[in-house]
N, C-alpha and C positions, 0 to 999 in steps of 0.2 A: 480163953487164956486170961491169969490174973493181971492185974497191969504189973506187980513185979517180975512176975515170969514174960510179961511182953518185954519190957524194959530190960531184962536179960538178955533176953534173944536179939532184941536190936543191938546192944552193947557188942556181945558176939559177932554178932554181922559186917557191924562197923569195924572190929578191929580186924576181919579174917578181911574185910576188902583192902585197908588199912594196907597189911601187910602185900598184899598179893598187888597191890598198886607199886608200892615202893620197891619189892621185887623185880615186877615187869621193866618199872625204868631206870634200875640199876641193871640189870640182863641188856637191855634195848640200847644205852649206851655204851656198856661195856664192846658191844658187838659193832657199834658204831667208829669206837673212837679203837679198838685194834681190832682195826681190818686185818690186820697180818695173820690174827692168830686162827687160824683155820678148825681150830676143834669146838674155838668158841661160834663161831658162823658155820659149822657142823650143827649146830641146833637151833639154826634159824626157826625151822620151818614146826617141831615142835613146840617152841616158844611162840608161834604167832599161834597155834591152834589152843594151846593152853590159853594164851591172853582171850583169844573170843570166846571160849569157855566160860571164864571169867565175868570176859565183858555181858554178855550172856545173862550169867547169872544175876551182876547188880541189876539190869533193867526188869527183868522178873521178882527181885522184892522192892522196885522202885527205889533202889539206889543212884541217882540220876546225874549227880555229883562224881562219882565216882563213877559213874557208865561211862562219863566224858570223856574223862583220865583216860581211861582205859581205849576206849576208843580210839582213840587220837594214837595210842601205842599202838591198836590192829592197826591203823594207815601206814605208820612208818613202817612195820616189818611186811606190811603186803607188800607195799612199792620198793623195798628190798629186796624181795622173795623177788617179783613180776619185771624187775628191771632187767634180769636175765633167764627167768625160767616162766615156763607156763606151770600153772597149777590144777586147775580140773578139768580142761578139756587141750584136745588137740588143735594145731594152726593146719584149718582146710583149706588148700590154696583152689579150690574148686576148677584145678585141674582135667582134661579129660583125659589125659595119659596116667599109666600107673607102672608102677614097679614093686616088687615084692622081695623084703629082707627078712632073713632071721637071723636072730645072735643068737649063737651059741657058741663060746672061747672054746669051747672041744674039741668042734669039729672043725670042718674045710669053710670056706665063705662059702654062703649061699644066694644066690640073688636071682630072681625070677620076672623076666620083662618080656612077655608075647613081641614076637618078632622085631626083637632085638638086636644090634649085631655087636660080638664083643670086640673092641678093638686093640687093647691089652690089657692083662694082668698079672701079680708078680704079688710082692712083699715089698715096702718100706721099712727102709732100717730107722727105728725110733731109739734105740741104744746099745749098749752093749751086746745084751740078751733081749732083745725087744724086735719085734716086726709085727707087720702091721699089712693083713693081707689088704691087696683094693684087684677093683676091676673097673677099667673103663666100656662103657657101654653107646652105641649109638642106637636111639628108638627114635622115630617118629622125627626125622632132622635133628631133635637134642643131643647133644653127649654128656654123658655126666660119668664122674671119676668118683665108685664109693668103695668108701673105707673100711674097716671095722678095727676100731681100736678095744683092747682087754689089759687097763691098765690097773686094774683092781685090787692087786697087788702090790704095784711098785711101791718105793719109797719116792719121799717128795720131790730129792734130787733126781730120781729116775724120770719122773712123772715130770718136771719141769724140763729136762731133755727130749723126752720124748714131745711136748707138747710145742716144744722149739722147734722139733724136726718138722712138725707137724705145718706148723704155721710155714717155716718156709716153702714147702713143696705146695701148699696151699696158694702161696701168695705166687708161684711160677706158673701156674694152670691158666690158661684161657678159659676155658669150658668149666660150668660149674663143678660144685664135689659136695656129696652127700657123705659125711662122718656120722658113725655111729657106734654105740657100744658102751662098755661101764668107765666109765673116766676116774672111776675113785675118790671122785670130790663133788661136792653138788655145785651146780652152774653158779648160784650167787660166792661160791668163794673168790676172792681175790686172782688164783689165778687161772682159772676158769674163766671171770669175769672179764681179766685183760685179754684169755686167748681168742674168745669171740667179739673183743671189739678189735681185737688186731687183723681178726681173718672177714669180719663182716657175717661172721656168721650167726643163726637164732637156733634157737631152742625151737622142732617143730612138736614134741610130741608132752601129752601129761606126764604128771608125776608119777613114776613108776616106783615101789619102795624095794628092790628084789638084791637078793645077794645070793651067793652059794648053798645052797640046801633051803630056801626058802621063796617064793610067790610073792609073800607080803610081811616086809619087816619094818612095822613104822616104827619100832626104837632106834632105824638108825637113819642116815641122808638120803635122798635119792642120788642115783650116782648114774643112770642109765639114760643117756640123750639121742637122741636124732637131731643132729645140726644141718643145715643146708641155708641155701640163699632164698628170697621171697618166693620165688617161684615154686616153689616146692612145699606139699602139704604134707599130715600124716590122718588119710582117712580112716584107718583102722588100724588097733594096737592089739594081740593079744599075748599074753602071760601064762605060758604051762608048769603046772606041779614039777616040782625038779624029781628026777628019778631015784635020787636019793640026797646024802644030808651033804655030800661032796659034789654034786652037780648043779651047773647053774641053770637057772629055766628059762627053757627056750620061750623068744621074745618074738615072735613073726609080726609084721609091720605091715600095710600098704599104702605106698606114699602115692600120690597124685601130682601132677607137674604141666606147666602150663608152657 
């Protein structure tokens, strides 16, 4: 290559990093300084994979200056992203007890614990139109109260009611409660963010990207969690083909609990 066509090409370089820098930390703020506005922290998690893209690419033509930059924006949206979600693997609480859930809003709860004994189960009222089957279960001395919420639909006012009901009956329990299901919102949202510092709860399982007629839609948020207390892992996750483009895919789980 001539040096003016080298000199081209760096010029090029320079400004596509140029632009994709000032991008990143105008996005990276914008997301920082309104937390409120949930459509923009709807795109956390593609803005962080886009920036290591990025970042990526300057250290492979030796843009090193600009790796930095960039860099420094992957730390801020990981530890945004990681403050309340896990991202590529699940929390093993290396449990020897286990339990087994599947979500599917279609059907009935399902929950499968070898020599379990159920102690009761019903529906929570989370709104108007809103319930929220759980079962409480006693295995191996533990009891644990799980949930399944299908919020995926509501509106925001519905989904903050519901997530109120949630926390209260949460916060009345002695024995732990495993919550599980599409929340509608991804855990780093705002109040997501509040509803599991208010209940003490974590994020046990990866990022799953699934919606209604789809397995894997990373154009949009993750919205499907497994919440519980330390004690509690998710050993295995797995994600079935939806039966069609109106069915959500069933999510079978098996958590471990200590």
């Amino acid at each position: 290559m001539g040096y003016l066509a080298q000199k081209k090409k760096n010029a090029r370089e320079s400004t596509f990093l140029k632009w994709m820098l000032t991008i990143f930390i105008i996005l990276t703020l914008l997301i920082l300084v309104f937390e409120k506005d949930s459509f923009l922290r709807t795109w956390l998690f593609q803005v962080y994979v886009l920036n290591v893209v990025v970042f990526l690419y300057a250290l492979s033509i030796g843009r090193i200056l600009y790796g930095l930059g960039l860099a420094t924006l992957v730390v801020v949206n990981y530890f945004q992203i990681t403050t309340s979600a896990r991202i590529f693997t699940n929390f093993n609480s290396g449990g020897e007890h286990h339990i087994s859930i599947t979500y599917n809003p279609d059907s009935p709860l399902e929950i499968k614990a070898h020599n379990a004994i159920i102690l009761r189960r019903g529906h929570l009222v989370l709104g108007q139109d809103e319930k929220a089957p759980f079962e409480a279960i006693e295995k191996n001395g533990h009891v644990f109260t799980l949930i399944r919420v299908d919020l995926e639909d509501n509106t925001d006012k519905e989904r903050a009611i519901a997530l109120l009901q949630l926390r209260n009956f949460i916060s009345e329990q002695d024995d732990p409660v495993i919550l599980f299901g599409d929340f509608g919102l991804p855990a780093w949202s705002k109040e997501m963010s509040a509803f599991l510092e208010d209940t003490d709860l974590e994020v046990k399982n990866r990022m799953l990207f699934t919606k209604r007629g789809s397995r894997h839609s990373y154009l949009s948020a993750p919205r499907f969690y497994i919440l519980s207390f330390q004690n509690v892992g998710v050993e295995d996750i797995d994600v079935s083909a939806p039966q069609d483009g109106k069915s959500y895919p069933e999510i079978k789980a098996r958590l471990s609990f200590y």
